[in-house]
C-alpha positions in Angstrom: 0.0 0.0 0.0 1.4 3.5 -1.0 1.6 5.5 2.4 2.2 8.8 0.2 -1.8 8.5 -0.4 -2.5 9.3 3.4 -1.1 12.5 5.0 -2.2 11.6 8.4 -3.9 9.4 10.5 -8.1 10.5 11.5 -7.4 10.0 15.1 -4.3 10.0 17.0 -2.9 10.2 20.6 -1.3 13.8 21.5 0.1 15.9 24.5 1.7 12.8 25.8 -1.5 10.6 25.8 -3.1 13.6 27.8 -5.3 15.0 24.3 -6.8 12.8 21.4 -5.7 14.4 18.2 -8.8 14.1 15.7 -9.6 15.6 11.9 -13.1 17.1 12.3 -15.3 15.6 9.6 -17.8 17.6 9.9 -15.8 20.8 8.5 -14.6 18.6 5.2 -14.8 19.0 2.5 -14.2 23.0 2.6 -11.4 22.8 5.5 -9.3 20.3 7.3 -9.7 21.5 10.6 -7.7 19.4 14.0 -9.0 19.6 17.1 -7.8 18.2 20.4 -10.3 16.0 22.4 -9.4 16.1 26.6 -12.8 16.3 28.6 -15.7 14.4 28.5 -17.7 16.9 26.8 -15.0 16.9 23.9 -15.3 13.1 23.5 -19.1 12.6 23.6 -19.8 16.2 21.6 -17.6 14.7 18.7 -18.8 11.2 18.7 -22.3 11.9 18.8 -21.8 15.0 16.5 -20.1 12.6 13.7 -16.7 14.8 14.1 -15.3 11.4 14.1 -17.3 8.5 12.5 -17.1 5.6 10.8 -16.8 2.3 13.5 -13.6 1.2 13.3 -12.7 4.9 14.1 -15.3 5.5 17.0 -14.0 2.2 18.4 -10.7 3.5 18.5 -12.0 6.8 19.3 -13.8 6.3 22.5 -10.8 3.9 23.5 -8.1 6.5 23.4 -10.9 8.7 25.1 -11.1 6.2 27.7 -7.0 6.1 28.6 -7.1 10.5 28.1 -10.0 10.7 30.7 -8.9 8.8 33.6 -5.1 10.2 32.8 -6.6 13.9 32.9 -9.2 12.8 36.2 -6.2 13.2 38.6 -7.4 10.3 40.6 -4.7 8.9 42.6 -7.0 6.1 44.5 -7.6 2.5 43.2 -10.8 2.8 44.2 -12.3 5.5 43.1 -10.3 5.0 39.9 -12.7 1.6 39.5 -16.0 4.2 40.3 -14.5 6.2 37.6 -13.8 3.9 35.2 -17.1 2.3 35.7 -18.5 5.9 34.8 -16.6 7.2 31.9 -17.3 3.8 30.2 -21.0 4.0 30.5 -20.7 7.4 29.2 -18.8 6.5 26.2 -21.4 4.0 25.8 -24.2 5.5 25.2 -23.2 8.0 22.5 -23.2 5.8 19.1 -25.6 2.6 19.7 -25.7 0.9 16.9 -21.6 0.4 16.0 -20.6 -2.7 17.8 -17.1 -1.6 17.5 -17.7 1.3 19.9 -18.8 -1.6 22.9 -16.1 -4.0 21.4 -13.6 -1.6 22.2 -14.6 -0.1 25.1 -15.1 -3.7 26.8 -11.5 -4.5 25.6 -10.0 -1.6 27.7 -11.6 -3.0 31.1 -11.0 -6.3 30.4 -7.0 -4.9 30.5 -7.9 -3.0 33.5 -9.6 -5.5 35.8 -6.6 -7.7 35.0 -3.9 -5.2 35.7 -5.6 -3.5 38.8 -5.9 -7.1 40.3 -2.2 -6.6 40.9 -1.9 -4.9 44.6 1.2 -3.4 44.0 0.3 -1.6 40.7 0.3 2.6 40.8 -2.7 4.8 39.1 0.3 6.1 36.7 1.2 2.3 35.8 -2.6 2.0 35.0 -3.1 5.2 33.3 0.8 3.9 30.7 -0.9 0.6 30.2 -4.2 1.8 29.0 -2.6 4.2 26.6 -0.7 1.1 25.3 -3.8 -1.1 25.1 -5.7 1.9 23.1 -2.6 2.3 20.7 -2.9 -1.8 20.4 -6.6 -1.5 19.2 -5.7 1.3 16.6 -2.4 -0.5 15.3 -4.5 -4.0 15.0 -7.0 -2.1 12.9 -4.6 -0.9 10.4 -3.0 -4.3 10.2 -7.1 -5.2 9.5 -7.3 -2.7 6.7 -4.6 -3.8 5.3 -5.8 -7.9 5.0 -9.1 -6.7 4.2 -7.2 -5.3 1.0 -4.9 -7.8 0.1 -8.3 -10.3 0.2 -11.2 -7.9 -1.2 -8.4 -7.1 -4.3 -9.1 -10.8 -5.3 -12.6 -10.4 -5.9 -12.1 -7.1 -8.0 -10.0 -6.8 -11.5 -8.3 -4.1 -13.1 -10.7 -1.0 -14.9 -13.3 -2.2 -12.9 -16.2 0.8 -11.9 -16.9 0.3 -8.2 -20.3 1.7 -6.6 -19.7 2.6 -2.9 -21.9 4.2 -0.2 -21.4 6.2 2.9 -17.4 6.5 3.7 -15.5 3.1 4.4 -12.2 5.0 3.6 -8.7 6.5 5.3 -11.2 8.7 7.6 -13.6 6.0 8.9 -10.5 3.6 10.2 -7.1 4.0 11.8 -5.9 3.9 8.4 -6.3 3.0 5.0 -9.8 1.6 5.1 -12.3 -1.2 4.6 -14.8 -1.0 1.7 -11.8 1.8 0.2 -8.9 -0.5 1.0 -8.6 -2.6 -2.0 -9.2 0.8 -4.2 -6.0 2.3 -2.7 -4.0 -1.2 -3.2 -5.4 -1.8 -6.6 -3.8 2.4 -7.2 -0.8 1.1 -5.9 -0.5 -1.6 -8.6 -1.1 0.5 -11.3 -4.8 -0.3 -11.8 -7.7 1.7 -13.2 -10.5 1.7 -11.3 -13.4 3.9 -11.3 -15.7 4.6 -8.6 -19.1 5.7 -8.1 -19.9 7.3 -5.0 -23.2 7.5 -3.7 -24.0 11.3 -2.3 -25.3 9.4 1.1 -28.2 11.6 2.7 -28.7 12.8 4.9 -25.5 13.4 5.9 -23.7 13.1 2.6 -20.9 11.2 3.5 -20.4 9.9 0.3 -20.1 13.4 -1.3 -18.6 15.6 1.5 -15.7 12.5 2.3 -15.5 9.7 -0.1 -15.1 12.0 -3.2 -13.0 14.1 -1.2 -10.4 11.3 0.0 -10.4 9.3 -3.6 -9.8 12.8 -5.4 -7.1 13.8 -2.7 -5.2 10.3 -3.5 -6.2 10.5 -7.7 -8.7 8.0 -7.9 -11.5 8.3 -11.0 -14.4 9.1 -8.8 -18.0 10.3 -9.8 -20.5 11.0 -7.5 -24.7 10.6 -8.1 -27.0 11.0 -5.6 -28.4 8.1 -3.8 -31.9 7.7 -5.9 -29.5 7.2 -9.6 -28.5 4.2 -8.2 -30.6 1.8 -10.5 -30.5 4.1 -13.6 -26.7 3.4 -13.5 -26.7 -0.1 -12.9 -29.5 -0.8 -16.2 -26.9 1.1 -18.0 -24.4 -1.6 -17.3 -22.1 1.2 -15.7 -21.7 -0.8 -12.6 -19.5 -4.2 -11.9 -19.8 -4.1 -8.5 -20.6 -2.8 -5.3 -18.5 -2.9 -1.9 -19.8 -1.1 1.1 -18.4 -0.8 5.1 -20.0 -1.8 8.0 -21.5 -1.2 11.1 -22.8 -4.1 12.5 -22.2 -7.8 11.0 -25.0 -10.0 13.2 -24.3 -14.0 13.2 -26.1 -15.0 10.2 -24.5 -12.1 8.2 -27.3 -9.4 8.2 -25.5 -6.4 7.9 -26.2 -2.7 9.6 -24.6 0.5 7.3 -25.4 3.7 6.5 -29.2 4.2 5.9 -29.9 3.4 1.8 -27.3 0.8 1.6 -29.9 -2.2 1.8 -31.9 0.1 -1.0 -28.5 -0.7 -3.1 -28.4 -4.6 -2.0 -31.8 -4.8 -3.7 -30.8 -2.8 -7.1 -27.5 -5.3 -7.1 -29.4 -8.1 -6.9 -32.0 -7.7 -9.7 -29.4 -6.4 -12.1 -27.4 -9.5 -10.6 -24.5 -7.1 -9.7 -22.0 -8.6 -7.1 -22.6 -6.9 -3.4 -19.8 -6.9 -1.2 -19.1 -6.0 2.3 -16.0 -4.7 4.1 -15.1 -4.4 7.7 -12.8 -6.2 9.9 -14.3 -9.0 12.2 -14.2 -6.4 15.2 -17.4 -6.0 13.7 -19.4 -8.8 14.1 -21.4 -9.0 17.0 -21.9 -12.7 18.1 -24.7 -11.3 20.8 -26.7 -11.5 17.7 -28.3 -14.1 15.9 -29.9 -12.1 12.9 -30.3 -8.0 12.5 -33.3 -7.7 13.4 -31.9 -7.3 17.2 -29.5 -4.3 15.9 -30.6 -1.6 17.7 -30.5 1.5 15.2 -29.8 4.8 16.4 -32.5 7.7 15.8 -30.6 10.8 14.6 -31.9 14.7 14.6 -34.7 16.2 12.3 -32.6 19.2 11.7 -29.9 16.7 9.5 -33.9 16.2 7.2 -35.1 19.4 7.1 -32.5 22.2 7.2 -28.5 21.0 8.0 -27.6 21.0 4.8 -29.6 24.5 3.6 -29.3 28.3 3.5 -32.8 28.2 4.3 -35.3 25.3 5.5 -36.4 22.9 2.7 -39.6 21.6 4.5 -42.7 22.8 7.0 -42.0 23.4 9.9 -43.3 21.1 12.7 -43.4 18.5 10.0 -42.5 14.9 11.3 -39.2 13.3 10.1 -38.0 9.6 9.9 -34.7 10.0 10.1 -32.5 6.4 10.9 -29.1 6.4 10.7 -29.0 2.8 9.7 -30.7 -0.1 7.6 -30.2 -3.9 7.5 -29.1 -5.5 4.9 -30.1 -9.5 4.6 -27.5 -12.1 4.3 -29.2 -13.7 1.4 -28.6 -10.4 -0.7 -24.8 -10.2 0.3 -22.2 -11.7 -2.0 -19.6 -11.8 0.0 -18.3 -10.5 3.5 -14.7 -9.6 3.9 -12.8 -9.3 6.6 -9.2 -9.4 7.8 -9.4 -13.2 8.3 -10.7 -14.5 4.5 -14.1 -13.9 2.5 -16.9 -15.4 3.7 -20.2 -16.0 1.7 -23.5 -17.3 2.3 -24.4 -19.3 4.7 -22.2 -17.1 6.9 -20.2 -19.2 9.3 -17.0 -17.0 10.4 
């Protein structure tokens, strides 16, 4: 993978692991604004605010925030640092429900601290290093991740090959590099021509406000449509396949993304289009049997009716439907990749 392609990392430890360094993605695509994350109103405000997004990223995200909080709490008891631990996680928590990696993560750092702080002997400044290191173990497993996601999705794609994608599964989404963007950038670094089709993504426009941004940024062929010319591309023939992120992977391979991205599962399947899914296997949740258990997070009116506007689009007091996610069924998934292989249906990973 060409490194040149990626300036920086989306979310980084800073100030000594006392500050989480993080590119604000809700300023992009008109500035690249930083900004430094060290209270808990800085860590829930950009979590819940998208100013980082994408799961792998939250998951990494809230774990970091997890090692800068206690650090910056200036507890010096084991005791109350277990209260505060307790709290700081529930906290975390709540702000993103539906991406498993957020919990995944989160339950990885106490797992590391109920098995350190059994140790009598231990300080509150041991603890505070070796949850910094267990946060900086999460990120650098995830770009490892990204990178095997590439190496296997790139066997499923072939040279001038036009790719549809949805939401952003790219460099900003991860610790690096990508899931459902990964085998684009390795397929650039071999010298392959691929085009890609990127959905607009309402109502937050991911697609158009960061995937076309990052693919132009690292030269990439990308065109972006808005989300209802999906199926007047693909009966054109313009499409040869279709690779999306993930949220949520349930047992049985039902698969939580960005709201539309079952709308596209659909389309692919009746113009018998391949549909393929990224994301490492941080993301399966093995809690669930099927997605119809995903609880799917509820987001603002205002992102419907007037985010996006110089002026509101639509009546006032009008009621919105506005879910951040959709399922997609197994049955219309081609193939699920993750770091470990490609799995297809009947999921069994």
């Amino acid at each position: 993978m060409d490194e040149a392609l990626f300036e920086y990392d989306s979310v980084s430890i800073c100030n000594n692991g006392l500050g989480l360094k993080i590119l604000d993605q809700t300023k992009l695509p008109n500035e690249e604004v930083f900004i430094i994350l060290q209270n808990e109103e800085d860590f829930t405000d950009a979590i819940c605010s998208l100013k980082v997004r994408g799961a792998p990223a939250i998951g990494i995200a809230a774990a970091y925030g997890l090692s800068v909080l206690m650090c910056n709490s200036g507890i010096k008891s084991i005791n109350d640092y277990h209260n505060e631990f307790a709290r700081i996680k529930n906290l975390l928590l709540k702000t993103r429900p539906t991406a498993v990696n957020l919990s995944n993560a989160l339950n990885r750092m106490e797992d590391r601290f109920l098995k350190i702080s059994k140790d009598k002997n231990i300080t509150v400044e041991q603890i505070n290093q070796k949850l910094r290191e267990e946060a900086e173990l999460i990120k650098n497993e995830d770009i490892g991740s990204n990178l095997e996601i590439a190496k296997n999705a790139i066997n499923l794609l072939k040279p001038s090959m036009s790719i549809l994608t949805h939401c952003n599964a790219g460099h900003l989404a991860v610790s690096r590099y990508g899931t459902a963007l990964a085998p684009i950038y390795l397929a650039k670094s071999k010298g392959w021509n691929i085009k890609v089709y990127s959905c607009e993504t309402r109502p937050l426009l991911q697609g158009a406000r960061l995937t076309s941004f990052e693919l132009m940024r690292a030269g990439i062929d990308v065109t972006l449509l808005c989300d209802n010319m999906v199926s007047s591309l693909m009966s054109e023939g313009k499409i040869d396949a279709v690779i999306t992120g993930c949220d949520r992977i349930a047992r049985n391979g039902d698969t939580a993304n960005k709201i539309g991205t079952s709308s596209i599962a659909v389309l692919a399947s009746y113009y018998k289009i391949p549909f393929y899914v990224a994301g490492p296997s941080t993301t399966i949740d093995n809690d669930s049997l099927t997605g119809d258990s995903f609880v799917i997070e509820q987001r603002s009116p205002e992102e419907v009716t007037e985010m996006w506007y110089s002026e509101r689009m639509a009546p006032k007091n009008i009621s919105v439907y506005n879910p951040a996610f959709d399922v997609t069924k197994s049955q219309l998934i081609s193939a699920i990749i993750t770091e470990k292989g490609i799995f297809r249906y009947p999921y069994k990973f």
